[in-house]
Each structure stands twice: as structure tokens, then as C-alpha cells.
Rosetta silent file (secondary structure, phi, psi, omega in degrees, C-alpha in Angstrom):
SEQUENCE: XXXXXXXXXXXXXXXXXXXXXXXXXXXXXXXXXXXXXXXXXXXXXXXXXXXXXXXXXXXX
SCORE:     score description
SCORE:     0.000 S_00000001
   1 L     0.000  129.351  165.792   -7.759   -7.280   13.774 S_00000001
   2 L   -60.733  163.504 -177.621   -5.445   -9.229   11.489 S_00000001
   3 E  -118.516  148.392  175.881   -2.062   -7.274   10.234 S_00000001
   4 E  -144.273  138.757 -171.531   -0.819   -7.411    6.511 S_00000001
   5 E  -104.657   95.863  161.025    2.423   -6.405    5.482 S_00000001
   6 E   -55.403  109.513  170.194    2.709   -3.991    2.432 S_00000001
   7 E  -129.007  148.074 -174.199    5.436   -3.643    0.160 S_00000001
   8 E   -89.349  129.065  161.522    5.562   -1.207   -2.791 S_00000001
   9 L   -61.391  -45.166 -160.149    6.958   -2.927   -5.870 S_00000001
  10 L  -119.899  157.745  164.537    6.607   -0.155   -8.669 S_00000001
  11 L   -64.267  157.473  162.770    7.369    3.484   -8.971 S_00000001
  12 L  -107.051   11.736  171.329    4.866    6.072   -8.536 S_00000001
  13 L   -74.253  130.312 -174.519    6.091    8.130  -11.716 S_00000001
  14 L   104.021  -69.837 -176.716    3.099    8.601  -14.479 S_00000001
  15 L    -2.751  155.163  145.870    0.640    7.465  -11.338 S_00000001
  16 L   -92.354  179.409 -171.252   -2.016    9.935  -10.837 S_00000001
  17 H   -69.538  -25.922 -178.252   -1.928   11.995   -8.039 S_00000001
  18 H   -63.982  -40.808  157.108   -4.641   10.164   -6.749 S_00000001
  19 H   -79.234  -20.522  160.376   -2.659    7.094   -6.365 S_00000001
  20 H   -63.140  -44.387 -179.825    0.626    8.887   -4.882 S_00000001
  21 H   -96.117   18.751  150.617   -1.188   10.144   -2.328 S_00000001
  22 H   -78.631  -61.929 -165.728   -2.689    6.624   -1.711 S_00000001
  23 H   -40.058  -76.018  154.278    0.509    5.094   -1.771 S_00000001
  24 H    14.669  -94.712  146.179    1.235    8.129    0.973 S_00000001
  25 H  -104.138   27.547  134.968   -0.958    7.032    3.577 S_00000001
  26 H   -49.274  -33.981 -157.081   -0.231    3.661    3.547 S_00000001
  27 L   124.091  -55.441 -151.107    3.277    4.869    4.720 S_00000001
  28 L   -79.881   92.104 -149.177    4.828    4.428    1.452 S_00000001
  29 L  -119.378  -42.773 -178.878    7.389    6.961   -0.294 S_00000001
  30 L   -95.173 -166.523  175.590   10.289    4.399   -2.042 S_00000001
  31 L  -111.329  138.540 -155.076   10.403    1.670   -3.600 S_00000001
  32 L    80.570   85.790  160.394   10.802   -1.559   -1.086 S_00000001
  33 L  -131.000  137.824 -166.611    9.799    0.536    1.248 S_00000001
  34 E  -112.623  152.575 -175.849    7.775   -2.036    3.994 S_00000001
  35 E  -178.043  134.625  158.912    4.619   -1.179    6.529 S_00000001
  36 L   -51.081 -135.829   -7.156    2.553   -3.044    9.082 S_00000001
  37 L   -97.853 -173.925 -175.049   -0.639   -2.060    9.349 S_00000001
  38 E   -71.635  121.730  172.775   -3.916   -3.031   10.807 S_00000001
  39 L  -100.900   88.871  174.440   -6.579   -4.746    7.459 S_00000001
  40 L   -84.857  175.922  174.618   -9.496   -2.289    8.526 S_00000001
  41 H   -49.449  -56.271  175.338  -12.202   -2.052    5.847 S_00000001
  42 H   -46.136  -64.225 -160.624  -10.196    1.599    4.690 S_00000001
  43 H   -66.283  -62.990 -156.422   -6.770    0.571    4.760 S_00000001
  44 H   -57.121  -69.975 -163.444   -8.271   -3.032    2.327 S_00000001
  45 H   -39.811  -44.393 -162.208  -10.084   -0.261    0.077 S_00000001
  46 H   -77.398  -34.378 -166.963   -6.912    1.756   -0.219 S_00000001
  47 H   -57.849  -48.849 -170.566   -4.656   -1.430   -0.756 S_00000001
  48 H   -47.539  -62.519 -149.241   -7.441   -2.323   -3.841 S_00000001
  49 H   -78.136    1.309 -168.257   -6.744    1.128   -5.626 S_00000001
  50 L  -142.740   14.489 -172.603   -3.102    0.761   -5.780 S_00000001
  51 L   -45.892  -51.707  148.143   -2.887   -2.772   -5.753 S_00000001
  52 L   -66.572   -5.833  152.873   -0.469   -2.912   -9.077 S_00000001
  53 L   -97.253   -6.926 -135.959    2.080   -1.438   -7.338 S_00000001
  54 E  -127.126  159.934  168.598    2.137   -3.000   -4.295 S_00000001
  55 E  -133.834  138.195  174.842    2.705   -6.874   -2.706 S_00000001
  56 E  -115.197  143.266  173.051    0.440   -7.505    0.113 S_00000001
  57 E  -148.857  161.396 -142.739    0.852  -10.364    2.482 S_00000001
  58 E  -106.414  161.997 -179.527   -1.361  -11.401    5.210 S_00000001
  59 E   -94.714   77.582 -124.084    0.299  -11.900    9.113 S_00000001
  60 L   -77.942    0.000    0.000   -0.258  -14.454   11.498 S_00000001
């Protein structure tokens, strides 16, 4: 599996909860706050729903 490197951009105040606790398990509690992970099929879904806060970049 390729790796993509998350970083949240934006706050999560006003968010629904449903997107904090996206942000969540990604890894992701500040703001610049950076994470690895693995782009399974889940993790790409979850990046999609929160996608306005976040810069994704892909890993060689």
C-alpha cells in the first residue's frame, strides 16, 4: 500500500461532531498537526469527509 501524509489546515471549532471525531482517527487533534498513514479504502473515505480541513499529499 501507498502512504499519504495528512496535515490539518483548519480548526475543528463549529465542525460537527461528526467531523471532530473524523479528524480524531486520522490522528489529528491541532492544527499542523502531521500523520503517516497507510491510503486503505477507509482511511481515503475518511480523508473525503473532512477534506476542507485537511492537505493531503501522496508518498513515494
Amino acid at each position: 500500500m501507498k502512504k499519504i501524509k495528512i496535515t490539518q489546515l483548519k480548526s475543528t471549532i463549529g465542525r460537527t461532531e461528526r467531523q471532530k471525531k473524523t479528524l480524531k482517527a486520522l490522528g489529528l487533534t491541532k492544527i499542523n498537526a502531521v500523520k503517516e498513514v497507510e491510503a486503505t479504502p477507509q482511511v481515503m473515505g475518511m480523508v473525503k469527509k473532512v477534506e476542507h480541513l485537511i492537505k493531503v499529499e501522496e508518498l513515494g
